[in-house]
C-alpha positions in Angstrom: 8.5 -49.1 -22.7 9.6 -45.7 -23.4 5.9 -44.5 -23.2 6.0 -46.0 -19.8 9.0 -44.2 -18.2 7.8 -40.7 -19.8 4.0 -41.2 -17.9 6.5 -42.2 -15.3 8.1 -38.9 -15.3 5.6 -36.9 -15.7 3.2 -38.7 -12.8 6.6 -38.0 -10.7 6.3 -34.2 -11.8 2.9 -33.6 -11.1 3.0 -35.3 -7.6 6.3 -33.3 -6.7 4.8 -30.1 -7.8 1.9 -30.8 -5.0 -1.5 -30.8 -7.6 -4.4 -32.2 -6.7 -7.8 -32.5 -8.0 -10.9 -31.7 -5.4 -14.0 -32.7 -5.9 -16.9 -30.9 -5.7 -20.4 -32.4 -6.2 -19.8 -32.9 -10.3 -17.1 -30.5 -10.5 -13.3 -31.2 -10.6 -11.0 -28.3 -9.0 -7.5 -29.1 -10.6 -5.6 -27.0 -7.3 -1.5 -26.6 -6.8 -0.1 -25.4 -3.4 2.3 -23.1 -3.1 5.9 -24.1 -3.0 6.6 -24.0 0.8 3.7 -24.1 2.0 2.5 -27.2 4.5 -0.7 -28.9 5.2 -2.3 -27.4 8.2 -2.9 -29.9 10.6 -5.9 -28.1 12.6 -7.5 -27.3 9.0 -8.7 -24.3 10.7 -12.0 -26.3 12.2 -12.2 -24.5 14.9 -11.8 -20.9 13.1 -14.7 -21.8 10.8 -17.3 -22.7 13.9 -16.4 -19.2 15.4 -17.2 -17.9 12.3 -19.9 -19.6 11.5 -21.0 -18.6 14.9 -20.7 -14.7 14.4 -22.9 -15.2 11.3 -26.0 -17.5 13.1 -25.7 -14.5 15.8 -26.7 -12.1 12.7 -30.1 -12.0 11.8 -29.5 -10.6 8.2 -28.1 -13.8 6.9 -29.5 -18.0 6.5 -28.3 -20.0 9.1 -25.4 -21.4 7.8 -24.6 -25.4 7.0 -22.9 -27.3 9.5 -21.9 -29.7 6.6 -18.9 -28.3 5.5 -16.8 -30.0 3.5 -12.6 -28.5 4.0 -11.3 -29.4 1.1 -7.8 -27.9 2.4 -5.2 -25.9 4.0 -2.0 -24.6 3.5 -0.1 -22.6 5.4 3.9 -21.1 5.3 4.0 -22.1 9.2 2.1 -24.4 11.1 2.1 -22.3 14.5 0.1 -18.9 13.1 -2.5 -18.0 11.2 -1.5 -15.5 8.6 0.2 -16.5 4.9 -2.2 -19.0 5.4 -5.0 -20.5 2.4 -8.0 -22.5 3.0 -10.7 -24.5 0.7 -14.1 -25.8 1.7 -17.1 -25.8 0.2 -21.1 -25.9 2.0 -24.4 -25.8 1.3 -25.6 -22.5 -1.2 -28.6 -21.8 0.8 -27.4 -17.8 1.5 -26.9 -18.0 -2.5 -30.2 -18.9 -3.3 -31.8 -16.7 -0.9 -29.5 -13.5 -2.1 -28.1 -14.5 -5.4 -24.7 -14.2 -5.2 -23.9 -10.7 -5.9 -26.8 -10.2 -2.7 -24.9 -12.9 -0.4 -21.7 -11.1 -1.0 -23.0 -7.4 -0.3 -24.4 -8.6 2.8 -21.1 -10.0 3.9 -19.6 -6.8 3.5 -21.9 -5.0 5.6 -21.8 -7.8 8.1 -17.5 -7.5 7.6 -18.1 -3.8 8.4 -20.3 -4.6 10.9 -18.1 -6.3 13.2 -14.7 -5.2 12.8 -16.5 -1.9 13.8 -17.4 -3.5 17.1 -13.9 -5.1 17.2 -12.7 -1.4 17.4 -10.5 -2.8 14.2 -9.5 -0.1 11.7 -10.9 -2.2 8.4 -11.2 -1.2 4.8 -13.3 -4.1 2.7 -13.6 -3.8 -0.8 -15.0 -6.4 -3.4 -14.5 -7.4 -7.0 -15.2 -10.2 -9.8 -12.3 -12.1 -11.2 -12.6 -14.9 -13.7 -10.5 -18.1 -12.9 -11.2 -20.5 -15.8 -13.9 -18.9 -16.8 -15.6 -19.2 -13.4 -16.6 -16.4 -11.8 -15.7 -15.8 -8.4 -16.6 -12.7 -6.4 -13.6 -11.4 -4.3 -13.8 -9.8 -0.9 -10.6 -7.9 0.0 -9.8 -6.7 4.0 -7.0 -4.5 4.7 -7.0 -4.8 8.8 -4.8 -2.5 10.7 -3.7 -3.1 14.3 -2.4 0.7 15.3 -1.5 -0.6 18.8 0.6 -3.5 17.5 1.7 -1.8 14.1 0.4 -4.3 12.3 -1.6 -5.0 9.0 -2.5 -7.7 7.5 -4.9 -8.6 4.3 -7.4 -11.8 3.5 -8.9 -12.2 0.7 -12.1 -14.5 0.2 -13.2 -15.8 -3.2 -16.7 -17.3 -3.2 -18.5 -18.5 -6.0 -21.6 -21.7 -6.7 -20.4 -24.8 -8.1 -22.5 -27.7 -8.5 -25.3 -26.2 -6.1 -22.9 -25.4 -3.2 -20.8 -22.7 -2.2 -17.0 -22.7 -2.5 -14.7 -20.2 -0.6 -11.2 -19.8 -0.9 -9.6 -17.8 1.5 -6.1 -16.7 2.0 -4.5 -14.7 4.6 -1.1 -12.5 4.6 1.0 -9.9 5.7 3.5 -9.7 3.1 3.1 -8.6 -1.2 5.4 -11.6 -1.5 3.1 -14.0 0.2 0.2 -12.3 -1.6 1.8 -13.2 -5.0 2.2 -16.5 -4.3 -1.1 -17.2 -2.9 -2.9 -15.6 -5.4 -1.0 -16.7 -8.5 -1.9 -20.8 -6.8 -5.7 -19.8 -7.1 -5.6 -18.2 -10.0 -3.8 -21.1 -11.8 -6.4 -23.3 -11.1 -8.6 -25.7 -13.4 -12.1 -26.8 -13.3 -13.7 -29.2 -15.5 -17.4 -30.8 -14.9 -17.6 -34.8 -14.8 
């Protein structure tokens, strides 16, 4: 009985604190939201088709998947799109053509590319941090609107799993938001079934 109510309690604890495993092919991401944050009801469909789009219109990379697989997103507010995360994972055809370091240096330039053309003032930087000893490559944007005075960041990790591509990508305007983003990701857990 007493082994009961203590499984009890902690089932309660790990439900309340919002963790929740996501499967991808044979891996297992063990993934917490932030405290605060909300399930986005769009789940930010219709921002990955437009930027899907951008990248079939650019020659330099593989056509991407149309099978993605959203695995979630979070955001502080449900009515904009910044202090926002989002999870899915695709096909790793661009990885296999590039290798990943490859895939992610031609997303820079194509980053570059078109916030050029955007007339957006954009610095874009990359580096590798290890999250349970997965490697993910980061690609860090610092955009700044002069006409609005406004900046924001995003941040995209990407690395293979199981033969597919997952990308995390978070979104704020704030080094509070930031923290707390960044410290859900980088308390996550993977383990292989």
């Amino acid at each position: 009985m007493r082994t009961l109510i203590i499984l009890t309690f902690l089932l309660q604890s790990v439900i309340s604190i919002g963790q929740k495993n996501y499967q991808i092919e044979k891996v297992f991401w063990s993934y917490t939201k932030p405290q605060n944050y909300k399930i986005r009801v769009d789940n930010f469909s219709s921002a990955i088709r437009a930027g899907d789009s951008l990248i079939n219109k650019n020659n330099k990379l593989e056509k991407q998947a149309s099978t993605d697989n959203i695995l979630f997103a979070f955001s502080k507010n449900d009515s904009i799109d910044i202090n926002i995360i989002m999870a899915d994972y695709k096909s790793n055809s661009n990885i296999v053509k590039y290798t990943l370091k490859g895939y992610i240096d031609k997303l820079v330039d194509f980053m570059k590319s078109n916030f050029a053309k955007m007339g957006s003032d954009a610095k874009i930087s990359t580096k590798e941090v290890f999250i349970d000893k997965i490697k993910f490559y980061v690609l860090e944007s610092k955009i700044v609107h002069k006409e609005k005075n406004y900046t924001y960041w995003t941040e995209m990790y990407i690395t293979e799993l199981s033969k597919k591509e997952l990308t995390i990508a978070v979104a704020y305007d704030n080094e509070k938001d930031k923290k707390i983003l960044v410290e859900s990701i980088s308390r996550s857990r993977f383990t292989t079934k």
